[in-house]
Backbone bond lengths (Angstrom), bond angles and torsions (degrees), N, CA, C in turn:
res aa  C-N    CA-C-N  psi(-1)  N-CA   C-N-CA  omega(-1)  CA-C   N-CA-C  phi
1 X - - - 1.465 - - 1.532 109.67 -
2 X 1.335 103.01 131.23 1.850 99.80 -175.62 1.782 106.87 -81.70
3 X 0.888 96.27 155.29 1.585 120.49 -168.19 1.593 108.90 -42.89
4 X 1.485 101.82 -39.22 1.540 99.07 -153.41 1.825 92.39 -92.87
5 X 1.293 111.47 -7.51 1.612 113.80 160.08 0.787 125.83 -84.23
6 X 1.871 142.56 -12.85 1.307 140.75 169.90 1.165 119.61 -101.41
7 X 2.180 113.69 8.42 1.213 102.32 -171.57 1.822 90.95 -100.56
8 X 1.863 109.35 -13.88 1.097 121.58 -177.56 1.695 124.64 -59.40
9 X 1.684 91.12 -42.84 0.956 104.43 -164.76 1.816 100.31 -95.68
10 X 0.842 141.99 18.45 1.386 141.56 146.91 1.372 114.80 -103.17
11 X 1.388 118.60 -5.97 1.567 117.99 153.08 1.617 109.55 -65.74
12 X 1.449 108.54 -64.68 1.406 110.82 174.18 1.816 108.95 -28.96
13 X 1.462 105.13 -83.30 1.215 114.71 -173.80 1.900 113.31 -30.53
14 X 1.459 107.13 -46.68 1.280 107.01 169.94 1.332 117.57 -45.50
15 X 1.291 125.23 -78.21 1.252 141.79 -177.66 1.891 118.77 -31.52
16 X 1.941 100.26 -58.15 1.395 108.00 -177.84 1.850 92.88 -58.05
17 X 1.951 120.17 -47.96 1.345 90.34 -157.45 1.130 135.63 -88.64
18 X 1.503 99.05 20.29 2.051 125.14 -177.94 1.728 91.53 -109.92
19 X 1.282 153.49 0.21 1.488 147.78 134.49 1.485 72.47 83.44
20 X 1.656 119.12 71.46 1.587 119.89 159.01 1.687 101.95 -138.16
21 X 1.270 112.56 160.78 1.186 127.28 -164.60 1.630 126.19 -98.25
22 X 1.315 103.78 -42.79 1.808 102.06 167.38 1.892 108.84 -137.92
23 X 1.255 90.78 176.47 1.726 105.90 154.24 1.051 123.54 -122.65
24 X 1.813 105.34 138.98 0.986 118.03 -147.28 1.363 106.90 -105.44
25 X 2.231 158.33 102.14 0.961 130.33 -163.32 1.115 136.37 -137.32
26 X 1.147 158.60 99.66 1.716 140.05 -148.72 1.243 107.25 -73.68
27 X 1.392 129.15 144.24 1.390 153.15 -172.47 1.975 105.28 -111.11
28 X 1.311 121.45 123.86 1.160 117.06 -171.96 1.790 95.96 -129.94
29 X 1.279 103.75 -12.13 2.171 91.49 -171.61 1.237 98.90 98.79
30 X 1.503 135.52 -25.46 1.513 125.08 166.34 1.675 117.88 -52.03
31 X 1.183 114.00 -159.11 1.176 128.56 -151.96 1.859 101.78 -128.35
32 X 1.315 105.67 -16.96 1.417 105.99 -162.15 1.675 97.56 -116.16
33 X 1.392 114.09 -34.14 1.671 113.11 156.89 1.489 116.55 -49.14
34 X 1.572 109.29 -49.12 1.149 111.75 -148.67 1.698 102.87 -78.06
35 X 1.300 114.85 -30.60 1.511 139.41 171.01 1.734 104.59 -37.68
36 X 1.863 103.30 -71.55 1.334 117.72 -178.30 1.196 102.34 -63.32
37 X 1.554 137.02 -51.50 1.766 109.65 -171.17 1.623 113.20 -46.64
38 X 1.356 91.03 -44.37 1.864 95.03 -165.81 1.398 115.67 -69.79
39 X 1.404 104.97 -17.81 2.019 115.65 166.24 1.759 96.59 -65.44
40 X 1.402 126.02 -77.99 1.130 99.75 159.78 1.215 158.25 -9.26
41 X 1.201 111.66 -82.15 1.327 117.03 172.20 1.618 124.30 -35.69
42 X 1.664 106.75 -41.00 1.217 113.59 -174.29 1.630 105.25 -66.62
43 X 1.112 124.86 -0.95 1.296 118.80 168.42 1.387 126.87 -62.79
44 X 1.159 116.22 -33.70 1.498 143.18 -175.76 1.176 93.46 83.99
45 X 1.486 146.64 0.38 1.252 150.27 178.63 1.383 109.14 -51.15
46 X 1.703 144.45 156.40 1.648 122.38 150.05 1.303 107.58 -59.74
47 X 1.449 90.29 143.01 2.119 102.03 -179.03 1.487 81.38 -144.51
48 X 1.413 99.31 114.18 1.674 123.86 156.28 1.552 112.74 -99.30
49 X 1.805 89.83 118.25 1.361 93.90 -179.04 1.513 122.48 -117.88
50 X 1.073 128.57 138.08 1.421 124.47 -144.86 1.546 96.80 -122.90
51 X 1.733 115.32 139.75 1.296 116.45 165.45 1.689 115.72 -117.11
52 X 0.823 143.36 86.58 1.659 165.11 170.19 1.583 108.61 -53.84
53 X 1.077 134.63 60.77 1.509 139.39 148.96 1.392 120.15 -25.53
54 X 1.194 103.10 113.71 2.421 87.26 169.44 1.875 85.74 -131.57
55 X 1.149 121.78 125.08 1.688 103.62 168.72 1.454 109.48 65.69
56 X 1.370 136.05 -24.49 1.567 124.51 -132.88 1.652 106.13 -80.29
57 X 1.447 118.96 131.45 1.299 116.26 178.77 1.819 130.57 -37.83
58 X 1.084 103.94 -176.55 1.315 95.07 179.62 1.375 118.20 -83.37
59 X 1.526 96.41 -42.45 1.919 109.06 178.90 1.312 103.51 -53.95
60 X 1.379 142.80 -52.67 1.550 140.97 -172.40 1.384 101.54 -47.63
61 X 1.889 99.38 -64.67 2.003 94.12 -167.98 1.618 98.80 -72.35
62 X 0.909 147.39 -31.93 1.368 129.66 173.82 2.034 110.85 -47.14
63 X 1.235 107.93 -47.61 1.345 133.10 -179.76 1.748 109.58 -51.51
64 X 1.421 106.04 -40.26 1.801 135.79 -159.17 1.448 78.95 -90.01
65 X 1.370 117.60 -88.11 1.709 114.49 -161.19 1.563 118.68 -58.21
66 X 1.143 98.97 -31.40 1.831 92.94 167.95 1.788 122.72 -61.69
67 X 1.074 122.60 -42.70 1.143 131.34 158.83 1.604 114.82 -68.63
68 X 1.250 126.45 -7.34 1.071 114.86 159.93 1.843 133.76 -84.15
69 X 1.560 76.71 -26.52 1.612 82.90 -176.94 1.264 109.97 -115.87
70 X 1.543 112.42 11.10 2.019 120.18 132.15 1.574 116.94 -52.98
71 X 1.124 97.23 -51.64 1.894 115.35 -173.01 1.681 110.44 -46.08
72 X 1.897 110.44 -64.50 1.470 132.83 164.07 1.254 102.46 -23.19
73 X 1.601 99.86 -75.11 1.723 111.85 178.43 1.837 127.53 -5.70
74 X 1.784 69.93 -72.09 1.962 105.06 -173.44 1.204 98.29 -62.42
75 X 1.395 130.60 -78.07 1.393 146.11 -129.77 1.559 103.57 -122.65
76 X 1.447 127.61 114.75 1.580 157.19 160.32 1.802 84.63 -48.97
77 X 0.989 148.97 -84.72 1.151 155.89 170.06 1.552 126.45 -3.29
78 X 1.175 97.91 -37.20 1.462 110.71 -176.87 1.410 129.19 -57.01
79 X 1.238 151.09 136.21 1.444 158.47 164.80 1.193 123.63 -109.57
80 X 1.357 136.97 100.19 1.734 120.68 175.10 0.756 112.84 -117.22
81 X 1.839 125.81 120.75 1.275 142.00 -175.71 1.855 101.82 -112.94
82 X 1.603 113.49 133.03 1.066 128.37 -169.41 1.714 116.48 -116.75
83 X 1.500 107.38 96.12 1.499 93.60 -176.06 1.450 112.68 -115.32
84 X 1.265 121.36 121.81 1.769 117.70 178.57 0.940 130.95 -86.87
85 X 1.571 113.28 76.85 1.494 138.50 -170.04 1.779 116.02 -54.62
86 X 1.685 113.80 20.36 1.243 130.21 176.42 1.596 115.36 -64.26
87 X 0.876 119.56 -56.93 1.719 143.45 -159.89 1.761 81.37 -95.22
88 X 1.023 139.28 -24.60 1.909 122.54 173.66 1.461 107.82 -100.92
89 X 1.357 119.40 -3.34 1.739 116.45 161.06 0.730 94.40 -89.46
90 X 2.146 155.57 -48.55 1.060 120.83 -137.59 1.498 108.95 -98.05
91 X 1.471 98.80 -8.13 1.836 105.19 176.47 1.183 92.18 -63.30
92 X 1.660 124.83 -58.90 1.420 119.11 -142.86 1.657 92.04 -71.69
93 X 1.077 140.04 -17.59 1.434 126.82 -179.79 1.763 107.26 -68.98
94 X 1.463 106.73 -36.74 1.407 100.32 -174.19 1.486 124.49 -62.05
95 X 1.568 91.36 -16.85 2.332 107.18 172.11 1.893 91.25 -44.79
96 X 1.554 132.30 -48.23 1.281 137.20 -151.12 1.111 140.72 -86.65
97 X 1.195 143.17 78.98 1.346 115.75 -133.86 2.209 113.16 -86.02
98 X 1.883 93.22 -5.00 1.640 104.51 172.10 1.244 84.55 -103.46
99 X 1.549 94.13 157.42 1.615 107.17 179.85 2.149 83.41 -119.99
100 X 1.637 107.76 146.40 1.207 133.94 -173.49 1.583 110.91 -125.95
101 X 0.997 133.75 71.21 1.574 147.72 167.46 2.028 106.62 8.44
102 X 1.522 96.39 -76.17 1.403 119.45 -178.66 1.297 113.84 -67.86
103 X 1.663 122.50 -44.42 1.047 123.61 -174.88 2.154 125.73 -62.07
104 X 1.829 84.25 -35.20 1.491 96.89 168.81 1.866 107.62 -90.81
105 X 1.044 135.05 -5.13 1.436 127.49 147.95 1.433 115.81 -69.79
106 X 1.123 142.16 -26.07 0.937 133.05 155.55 1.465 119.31 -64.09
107 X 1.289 124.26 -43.42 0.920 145.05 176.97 1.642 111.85 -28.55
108 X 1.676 102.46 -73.48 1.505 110.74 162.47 1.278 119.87 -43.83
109 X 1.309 154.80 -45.14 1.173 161.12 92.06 1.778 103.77 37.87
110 X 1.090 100.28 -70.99 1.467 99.43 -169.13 1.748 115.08 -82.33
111 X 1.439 107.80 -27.37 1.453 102.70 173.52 2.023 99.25 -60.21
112 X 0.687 105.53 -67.82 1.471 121.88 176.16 1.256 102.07 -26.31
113 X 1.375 134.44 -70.77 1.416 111.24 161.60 1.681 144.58 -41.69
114 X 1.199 97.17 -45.35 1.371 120.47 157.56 1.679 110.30 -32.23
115 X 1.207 105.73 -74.63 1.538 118.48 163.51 1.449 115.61 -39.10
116 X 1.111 127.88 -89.50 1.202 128.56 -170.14 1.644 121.83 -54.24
117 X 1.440 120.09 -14.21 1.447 125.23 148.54 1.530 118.58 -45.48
118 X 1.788 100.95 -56.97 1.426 105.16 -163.06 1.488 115.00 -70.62
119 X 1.518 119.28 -17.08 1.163 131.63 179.95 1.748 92.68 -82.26
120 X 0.833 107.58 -83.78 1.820 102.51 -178.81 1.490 101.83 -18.30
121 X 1.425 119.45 -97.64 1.396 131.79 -167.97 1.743 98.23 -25.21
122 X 1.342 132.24 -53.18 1.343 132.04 -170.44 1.577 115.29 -56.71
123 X 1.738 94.45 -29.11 1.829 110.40 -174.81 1.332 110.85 -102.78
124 X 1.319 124.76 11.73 1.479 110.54 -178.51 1.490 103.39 59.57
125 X 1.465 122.78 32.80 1.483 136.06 152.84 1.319 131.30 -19.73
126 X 1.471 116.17 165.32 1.479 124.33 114.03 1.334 102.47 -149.56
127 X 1.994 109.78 165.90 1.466 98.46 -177.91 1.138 113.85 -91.90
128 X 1.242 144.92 144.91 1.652 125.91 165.61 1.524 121.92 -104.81
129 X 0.989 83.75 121.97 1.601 96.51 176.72 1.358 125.88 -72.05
130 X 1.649 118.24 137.88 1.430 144.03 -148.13 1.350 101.87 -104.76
131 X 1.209 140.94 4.11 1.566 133.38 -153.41 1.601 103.72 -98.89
132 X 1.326 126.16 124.49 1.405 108.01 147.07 1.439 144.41 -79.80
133 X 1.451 120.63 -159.58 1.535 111.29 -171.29 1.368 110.18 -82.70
134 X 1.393 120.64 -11.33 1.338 118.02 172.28 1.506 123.68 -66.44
135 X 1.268 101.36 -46.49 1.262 109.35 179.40 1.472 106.86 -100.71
136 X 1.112 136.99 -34.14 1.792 126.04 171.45 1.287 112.67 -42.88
137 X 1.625 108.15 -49.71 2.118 112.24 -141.75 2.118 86.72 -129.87
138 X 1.529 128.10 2.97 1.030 117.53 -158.82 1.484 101.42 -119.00
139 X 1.870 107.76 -75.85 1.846 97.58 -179.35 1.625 91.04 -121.07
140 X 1.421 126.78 38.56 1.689 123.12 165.60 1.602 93.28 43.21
141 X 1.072 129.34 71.55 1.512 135.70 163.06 1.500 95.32 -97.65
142 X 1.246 138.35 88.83 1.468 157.65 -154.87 1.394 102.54 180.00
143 X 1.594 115.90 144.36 1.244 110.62 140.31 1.722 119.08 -100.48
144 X 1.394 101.96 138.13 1.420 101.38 -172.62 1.683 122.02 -64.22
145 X 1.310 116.57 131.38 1.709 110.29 -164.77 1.520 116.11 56.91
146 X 1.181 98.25 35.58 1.496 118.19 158.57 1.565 134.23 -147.62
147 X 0.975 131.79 -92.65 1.708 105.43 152.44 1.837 111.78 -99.58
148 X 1.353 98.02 38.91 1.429 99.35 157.53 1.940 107.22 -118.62
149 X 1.293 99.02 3.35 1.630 107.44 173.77 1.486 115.43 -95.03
150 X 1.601 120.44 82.67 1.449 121.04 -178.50 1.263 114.76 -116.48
151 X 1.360 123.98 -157.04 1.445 119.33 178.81 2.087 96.93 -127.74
152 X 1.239 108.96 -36.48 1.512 108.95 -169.41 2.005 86.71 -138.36
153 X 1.458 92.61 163.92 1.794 98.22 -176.30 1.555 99.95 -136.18
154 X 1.372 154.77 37.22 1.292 154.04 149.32 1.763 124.89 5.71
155 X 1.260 103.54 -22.83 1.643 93.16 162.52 1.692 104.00 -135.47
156 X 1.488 128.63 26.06 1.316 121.35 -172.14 1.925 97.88 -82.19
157 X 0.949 110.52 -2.81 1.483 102.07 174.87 1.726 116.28 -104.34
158 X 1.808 112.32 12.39 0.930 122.98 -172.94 1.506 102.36 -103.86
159 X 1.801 128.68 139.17 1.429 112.26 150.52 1.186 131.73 -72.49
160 X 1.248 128.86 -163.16 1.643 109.20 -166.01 1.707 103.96 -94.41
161 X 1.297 121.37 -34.41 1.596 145.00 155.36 1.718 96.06 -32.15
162 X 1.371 117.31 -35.87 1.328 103.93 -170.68 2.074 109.50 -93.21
163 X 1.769 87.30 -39.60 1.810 87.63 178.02 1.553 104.16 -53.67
164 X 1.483 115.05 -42.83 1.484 107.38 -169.94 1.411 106.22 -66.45
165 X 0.988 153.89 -39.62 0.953 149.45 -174.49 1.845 106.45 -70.43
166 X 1.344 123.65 -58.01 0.968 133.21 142.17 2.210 106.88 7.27
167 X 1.161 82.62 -79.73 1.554 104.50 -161.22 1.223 88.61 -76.98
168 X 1.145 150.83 -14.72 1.667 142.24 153.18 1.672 112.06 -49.97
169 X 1.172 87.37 -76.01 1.845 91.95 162.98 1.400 134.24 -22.34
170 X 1.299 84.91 -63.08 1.836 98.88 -172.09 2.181 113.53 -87.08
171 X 1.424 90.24 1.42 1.935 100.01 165.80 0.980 102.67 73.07
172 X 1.653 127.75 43.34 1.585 119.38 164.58 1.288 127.53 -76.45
173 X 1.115 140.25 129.72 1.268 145.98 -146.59 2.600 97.84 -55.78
174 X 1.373 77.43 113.78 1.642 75.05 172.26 1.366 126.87 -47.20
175 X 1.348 122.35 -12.13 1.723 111.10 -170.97 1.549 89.43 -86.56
176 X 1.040 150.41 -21.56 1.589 156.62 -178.52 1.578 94.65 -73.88
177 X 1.425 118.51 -72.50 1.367 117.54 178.06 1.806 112.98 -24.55
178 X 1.576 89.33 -68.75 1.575 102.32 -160.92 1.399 127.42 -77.32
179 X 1.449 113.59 -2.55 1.356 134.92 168.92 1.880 122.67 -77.61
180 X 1.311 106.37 124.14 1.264 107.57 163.53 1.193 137.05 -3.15
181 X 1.113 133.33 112.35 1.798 108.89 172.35 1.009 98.05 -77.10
182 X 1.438 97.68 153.05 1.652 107.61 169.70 2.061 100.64 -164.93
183 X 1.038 92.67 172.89 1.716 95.51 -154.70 1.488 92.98 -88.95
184 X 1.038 105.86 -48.59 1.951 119.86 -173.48 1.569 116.82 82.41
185 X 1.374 115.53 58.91 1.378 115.48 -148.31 1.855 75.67 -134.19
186 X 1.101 148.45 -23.26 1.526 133.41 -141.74 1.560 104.17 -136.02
187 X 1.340 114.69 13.27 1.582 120.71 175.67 1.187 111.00 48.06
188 X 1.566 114.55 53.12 1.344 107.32 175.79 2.200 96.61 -166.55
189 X 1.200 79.18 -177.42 1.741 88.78 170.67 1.163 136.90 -77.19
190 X 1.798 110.51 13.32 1.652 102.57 -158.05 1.372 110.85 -81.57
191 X 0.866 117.42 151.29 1.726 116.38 -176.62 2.023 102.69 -78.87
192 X 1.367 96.63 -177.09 1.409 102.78 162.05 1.494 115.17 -83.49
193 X 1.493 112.80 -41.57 1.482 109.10 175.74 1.879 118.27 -69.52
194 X 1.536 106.52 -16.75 1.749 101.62 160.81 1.473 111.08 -63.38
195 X 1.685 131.28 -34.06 1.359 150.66 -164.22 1.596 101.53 -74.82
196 X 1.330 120.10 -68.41 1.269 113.00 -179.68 1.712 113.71 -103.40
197 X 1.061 123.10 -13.39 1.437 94.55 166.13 1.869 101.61 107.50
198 X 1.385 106.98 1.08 1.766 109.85 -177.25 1.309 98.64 -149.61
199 X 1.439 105.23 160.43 1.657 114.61 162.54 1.389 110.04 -82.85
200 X 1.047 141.36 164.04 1.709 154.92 122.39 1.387 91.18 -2.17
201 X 1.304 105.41 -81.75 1.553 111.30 -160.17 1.458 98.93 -38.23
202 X 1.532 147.53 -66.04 1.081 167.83 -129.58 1.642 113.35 -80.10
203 X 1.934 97.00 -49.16 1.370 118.26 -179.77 1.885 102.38 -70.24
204 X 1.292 114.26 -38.45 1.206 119.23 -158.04 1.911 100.68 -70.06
205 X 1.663 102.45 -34.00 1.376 101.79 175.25 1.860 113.52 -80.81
206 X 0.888 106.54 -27.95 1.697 109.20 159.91 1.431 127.34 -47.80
207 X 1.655 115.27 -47.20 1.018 141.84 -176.16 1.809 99.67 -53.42
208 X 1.626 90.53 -47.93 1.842 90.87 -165.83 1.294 116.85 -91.28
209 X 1.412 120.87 8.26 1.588 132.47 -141.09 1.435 80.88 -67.31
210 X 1.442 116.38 179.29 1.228 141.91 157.26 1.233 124.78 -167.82
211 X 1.375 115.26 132.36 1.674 122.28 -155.22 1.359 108.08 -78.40
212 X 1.515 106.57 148.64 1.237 113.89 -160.53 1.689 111.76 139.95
213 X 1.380 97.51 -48.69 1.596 91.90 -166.45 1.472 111.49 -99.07
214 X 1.420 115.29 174.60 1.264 116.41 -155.93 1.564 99.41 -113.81
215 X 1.083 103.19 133.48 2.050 134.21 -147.88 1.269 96.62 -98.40
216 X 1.504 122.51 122.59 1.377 143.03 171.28 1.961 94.55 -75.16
217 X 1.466 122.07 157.10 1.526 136.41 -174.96 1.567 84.30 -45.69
218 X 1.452 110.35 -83.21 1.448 119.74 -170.40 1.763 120.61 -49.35
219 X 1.178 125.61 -24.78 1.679 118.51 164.91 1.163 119.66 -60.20
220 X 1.865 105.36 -42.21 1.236 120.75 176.84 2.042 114.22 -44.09
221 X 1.377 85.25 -50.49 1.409 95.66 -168.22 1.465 101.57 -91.35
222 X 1.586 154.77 0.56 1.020 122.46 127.89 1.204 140.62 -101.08
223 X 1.601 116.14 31.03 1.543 112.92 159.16 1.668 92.48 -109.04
224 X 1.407 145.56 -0.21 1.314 138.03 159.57 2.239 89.60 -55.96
225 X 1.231 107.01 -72.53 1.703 127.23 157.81 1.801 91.23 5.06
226 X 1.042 121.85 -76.33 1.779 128.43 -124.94 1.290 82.45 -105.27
227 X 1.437 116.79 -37.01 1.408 101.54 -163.89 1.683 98.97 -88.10
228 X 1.118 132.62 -13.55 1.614 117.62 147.05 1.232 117.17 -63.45
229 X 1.153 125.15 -62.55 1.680 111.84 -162.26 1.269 96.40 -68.18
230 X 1.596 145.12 -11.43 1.327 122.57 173.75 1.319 110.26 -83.04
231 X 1.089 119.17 -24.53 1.954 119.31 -163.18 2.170 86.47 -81.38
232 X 0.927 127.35 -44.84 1.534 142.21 -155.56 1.844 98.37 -78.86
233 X 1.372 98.82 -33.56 1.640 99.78 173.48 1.165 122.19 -112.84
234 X 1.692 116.38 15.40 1.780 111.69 163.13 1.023 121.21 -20.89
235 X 1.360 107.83 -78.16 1.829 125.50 175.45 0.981 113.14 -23.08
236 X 1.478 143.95 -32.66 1.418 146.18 176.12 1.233 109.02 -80.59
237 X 1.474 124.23 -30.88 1.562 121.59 175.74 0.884 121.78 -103.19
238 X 1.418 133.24 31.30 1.547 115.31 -156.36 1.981 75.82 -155.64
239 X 1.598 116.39 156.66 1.374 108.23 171.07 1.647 105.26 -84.34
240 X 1.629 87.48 179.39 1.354 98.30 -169.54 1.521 121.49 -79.16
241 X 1.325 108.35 145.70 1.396 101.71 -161.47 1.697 117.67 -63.82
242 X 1.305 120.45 128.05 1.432 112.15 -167.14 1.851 113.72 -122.52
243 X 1.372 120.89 111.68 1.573 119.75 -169.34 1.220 95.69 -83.83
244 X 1.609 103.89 115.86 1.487 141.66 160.26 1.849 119.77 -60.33
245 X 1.009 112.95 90.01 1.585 111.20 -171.64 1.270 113.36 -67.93
């Protein structure tokens, strides 16, 4: 059984054995959204898929709606609900009177969750989460209670070498494949590798390192890389701290 059918079909199984009705998912033009809708979908289950704009360039939503109305295409199943969470970031900025760079990237992040709860809860939901193992279990490239707030995670045990490949398989439109990752949180073009300073490819060999061997300039400097964003994003992997009386 190929991969992208047993990750489907234990979504299914999830869903029938929690007596819930759809999946619930945000669509960004990445590679790792676009992966999970289509894990979905193959359920024949309802999969409501949601596109949430704040600022977001044109190339992303061009990137977002093309894969959406691939999906329609494929799958009888499909739902796309479009909300432009633009005009509800910029109120919520006016609560502030300092403006915080990171704090309102997250921010988008979290309206977006917000959203995609209320749609679930309305559908007899759940949300599914888009994250892989690089960034879930590796340097917490998540914002916390934001698209690190899901209900099930279907490719977080995947590296990103594997979703892409993944999404080869399953015929996702190549400009998604072959495009940058990038988070889409900062109204602009920066990639993820402008953000941290490594590729996937790079993080994924960090991930596996093991001491002993002798470190080229650049290994040096991206497992120095991993081993910051992992020590800086514990808190995201680890539960919450709880005082034991």
């Amino acid at each position: 059984m190929k991969l992208e059918e047993k990750i489907s079909n234990w979504l299914d199984e999830y869903i029938t054995g929690n007596n819930l009705k759809s999946f619930v998912i945000g669509v960004s033009g990445g590679i790792d959204s676009a992966v999970t809708s289509t894990l979905c979908a193959m359920t024949g289950k309802p999969t409501i898929v949601l596109n949430m704009p704040i600022h977001q360039s044109e190339l992303q939503l061009n990137r977002a709606n093309n894969h959406l109305k691939w999906l329609k295409l494929k799958y009888p199943n499909i739902r796309v609900l479009e909300f432009d969470l633009t005009q509800l970031f910029e109120t919520f900025k006016l609560l502030f009177t300092e403006e915080d760079n990171l704090a309102l990237a997250n921010t988008r992040s979290r309206l977006r969750m917000v959203t995609l709860y209320q749609v679930a809860t309305m559908n007899k939901g759940i949300v599914v989460g888009t994250g892989n193992k690089v960034e879930d279990f590796g340097i917490g490239f998540y914002t916390k209670y934001g698209d690190g707030g899901v209900d099930i995670s279907p490719i977080a045990d995947l590296m990103k070498s594997e979703v892409r490949e993944l999404a080869k398989n399953m015929g996702i439109n190549s400009e998604i494949i072959e495009a940058a990752p990038t988070d889409g949180l900062w109204g602009d073009n920066r990639t993820d590798e402008d953000q941290i300073g490594a590729t996937y490819d790079e993080l994924e060999w960090a991930m596996g390192y093991e001491e002993g061997f002798t470190l080229t300039k650049r290994q040096q400097e991206v497992l120095d890389i991993y081993n910051k964003f992992n020590k800086q994003s514990k808190h995201k992997m680890v539960p919450i701290p709880i005082f034991k009386k």
